[in-house]
N, C-alpha and C positions, 0 to 999 in steps of 0.2 A: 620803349619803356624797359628798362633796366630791371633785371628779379635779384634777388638776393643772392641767386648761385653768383651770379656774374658778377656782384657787386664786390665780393667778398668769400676770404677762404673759410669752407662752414666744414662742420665735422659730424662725421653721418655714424652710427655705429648698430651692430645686430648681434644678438644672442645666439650662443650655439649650446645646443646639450651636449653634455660628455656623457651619456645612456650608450652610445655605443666608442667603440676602440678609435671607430674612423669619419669621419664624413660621407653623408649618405645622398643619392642624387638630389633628393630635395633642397638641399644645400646651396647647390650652384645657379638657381635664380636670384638667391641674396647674393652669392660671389661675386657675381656678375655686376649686378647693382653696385655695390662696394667699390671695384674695378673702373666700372665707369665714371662713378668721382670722384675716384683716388686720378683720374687721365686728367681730368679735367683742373685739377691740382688742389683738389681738397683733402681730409686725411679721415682714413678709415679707421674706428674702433672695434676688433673682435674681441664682443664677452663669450667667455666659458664659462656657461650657468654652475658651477659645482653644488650652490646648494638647490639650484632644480635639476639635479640628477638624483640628489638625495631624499628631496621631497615628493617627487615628483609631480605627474601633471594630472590635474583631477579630471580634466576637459572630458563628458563624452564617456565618463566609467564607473562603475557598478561597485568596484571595487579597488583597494589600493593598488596601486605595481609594486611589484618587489624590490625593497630597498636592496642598493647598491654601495659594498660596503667601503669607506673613504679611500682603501687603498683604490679599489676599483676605477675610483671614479676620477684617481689622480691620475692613473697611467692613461684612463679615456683621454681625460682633459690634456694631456702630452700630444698622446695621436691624434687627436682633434689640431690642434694647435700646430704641428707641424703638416697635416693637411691644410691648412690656411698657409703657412709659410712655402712651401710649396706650388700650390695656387697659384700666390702673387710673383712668384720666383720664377714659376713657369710662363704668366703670361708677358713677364718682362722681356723672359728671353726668344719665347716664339712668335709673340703676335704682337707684342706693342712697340712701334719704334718714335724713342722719343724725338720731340724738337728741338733743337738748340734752346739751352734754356728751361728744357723744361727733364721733370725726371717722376721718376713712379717712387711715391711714398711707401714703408711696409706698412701696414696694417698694426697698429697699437695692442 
């Protein structure tokens, strides 16, 4: 029985906060996930939440977080962003070697 990965090129995608400058280890269980179906030859989308940096997240709190003001939250979304480019850059060139045929998408 055939599943829809195999069937067909689907497109996966996951949110990232820009609350901080950089990518944090919690990150790298989604990276990873993204990587393994970007091998497989489907195409990953990273969102940079900007306006849930701005809003923030209510989940779990008493009180608001301190807004972060838009310049902040665009340099985050930069450094964030180029942690992602980097990621997919790095695992191209150290760990994944393609087939003939086949090639590692970036991340949208």
């Amino acid at each position: 029985m055939s599943s829809l990965l195999d069937s067909s090129t689907q497109t996966l995608y996951s949110g990232f906060d820009p609350t901080a400058d950089s990518l944090h280890f919690g990150n790298l269980l989604v990276l990873m996930t993204l990587l393994r179906f970007v091998r497989e030859g489907h195409q990953a989308i990273c969102v940079i939440g900007d306006a849930t940096a701005a809003l923030g997240d209510p989940s779990g709190r008493l009180e608001e977080r301190p807004l972060i003001s838009e310049q902040v939250i665009s340099s985050n979304s930069q450094g964030v962003s180029s942690d992602i480019s980097k990621v997919f850059a790095n695992h191209f060139k150290y760990f994944w070697k393609p087939t003939f045929n086949s090639r590692l998408n970036d991340p949208m």
